[in-house]
C-alpha positions as CSV (number, residue, x, y, z in Angstrom):
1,X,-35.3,31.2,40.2
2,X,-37.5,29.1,37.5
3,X,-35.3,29.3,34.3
4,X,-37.7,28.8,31.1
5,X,-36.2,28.0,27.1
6,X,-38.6,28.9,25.0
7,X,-38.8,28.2,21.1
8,X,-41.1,30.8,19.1
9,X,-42.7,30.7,15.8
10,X,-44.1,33.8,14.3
11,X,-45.7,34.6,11.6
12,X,-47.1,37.8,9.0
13,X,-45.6,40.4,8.0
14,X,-42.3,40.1,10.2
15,X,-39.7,40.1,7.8
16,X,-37.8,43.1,6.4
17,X,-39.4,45.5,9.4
18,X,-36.2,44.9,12.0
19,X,-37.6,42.3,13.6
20,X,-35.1,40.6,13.9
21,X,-32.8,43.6,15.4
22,X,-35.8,44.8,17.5
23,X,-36.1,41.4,19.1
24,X,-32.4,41.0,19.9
25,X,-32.7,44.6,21.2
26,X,-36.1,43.1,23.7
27,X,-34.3,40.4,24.8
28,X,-31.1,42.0,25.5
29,X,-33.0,44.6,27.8
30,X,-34.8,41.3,29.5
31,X,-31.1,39.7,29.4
32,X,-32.2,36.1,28.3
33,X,-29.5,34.3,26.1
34,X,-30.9,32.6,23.0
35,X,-30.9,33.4,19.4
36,X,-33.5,34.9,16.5
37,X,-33.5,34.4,12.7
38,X,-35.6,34.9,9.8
39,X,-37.0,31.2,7.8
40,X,-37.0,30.9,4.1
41,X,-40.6,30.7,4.5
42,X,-41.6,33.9,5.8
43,X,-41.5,33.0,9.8
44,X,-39.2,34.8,12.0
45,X,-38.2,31.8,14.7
46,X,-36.5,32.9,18.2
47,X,-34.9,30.6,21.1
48,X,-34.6,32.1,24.2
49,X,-33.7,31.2,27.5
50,X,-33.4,33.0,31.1
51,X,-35.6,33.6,34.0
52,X,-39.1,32.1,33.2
53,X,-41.0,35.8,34.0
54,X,-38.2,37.2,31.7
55,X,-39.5,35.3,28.9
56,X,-42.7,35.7,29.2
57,X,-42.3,39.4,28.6
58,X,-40.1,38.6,25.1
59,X,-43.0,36.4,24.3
60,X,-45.8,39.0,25.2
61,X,-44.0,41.6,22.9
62,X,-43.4,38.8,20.3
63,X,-46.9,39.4,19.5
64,X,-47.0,43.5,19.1
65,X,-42.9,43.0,17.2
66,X,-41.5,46.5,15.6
67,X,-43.7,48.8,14.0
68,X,-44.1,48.1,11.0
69,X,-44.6,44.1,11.2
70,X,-47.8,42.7,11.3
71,X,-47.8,39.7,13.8
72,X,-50.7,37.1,13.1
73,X,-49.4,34.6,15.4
74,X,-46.9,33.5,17.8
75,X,-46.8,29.4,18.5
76,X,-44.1,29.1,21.3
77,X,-43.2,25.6,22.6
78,X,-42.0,26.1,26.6
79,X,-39.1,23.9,28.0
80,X,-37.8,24.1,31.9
81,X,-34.3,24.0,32.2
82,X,-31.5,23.5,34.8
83,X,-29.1,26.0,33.4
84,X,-28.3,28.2,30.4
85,X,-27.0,27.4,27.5
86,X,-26.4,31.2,26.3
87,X,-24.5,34.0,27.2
88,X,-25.9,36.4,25.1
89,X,-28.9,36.9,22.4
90,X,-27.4,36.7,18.3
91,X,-28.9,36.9,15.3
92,X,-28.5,34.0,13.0
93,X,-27.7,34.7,9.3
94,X,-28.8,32.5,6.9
95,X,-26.2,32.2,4.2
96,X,-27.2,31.3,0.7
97,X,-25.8,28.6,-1.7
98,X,-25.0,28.0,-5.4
């Protein structure tokens, strides 16, 4: 077994079209551990970890997201690893201040 972390990078039209729900949803099917959230800049970025051919298939689907989003690219940066860090795939909230 060949266990992958993967850190993504997308951009387009990815936010406010459940993409982030949609990719928790993929990866929960593909059961990889990681988590997904959306940037202040307009990027959706997603860490995700499990079984390297497991992975590739989040990644693969990365670039099609919900309907509605409009993926223009996907830059992923690949890491082996030894074991999992995560049990489960979250969404992150980011939580405004002032």
């Amino acid at each position: 077994m060949s266990l992958i972390r993967i850190n993504a990078l997308v951009s387009g039209f990815v936010q406010g079209v459940f993409f982030r729900a949609s990719t928790r949803e993929r990866a929960a099917e593909l059961r990889l551990g990681g988590w997904v959230r959306n940037l202040s800049d307009g990027h959706v970025e997603v860490l995700a970890e499990g079984e390297q051919g497991d992975v590739e298939q989040l990644v693969r689907w990365l670039w099609e997201g919900p309907p509605g989003a409009e993926v223009e690219n996907v830059e992923v940066k690949q890491t082996s690893i030894d074991t999992l860090e995560f049990k489960d795939f979250h969404i992150h909230y980011q939580h405004s201040t002032g």
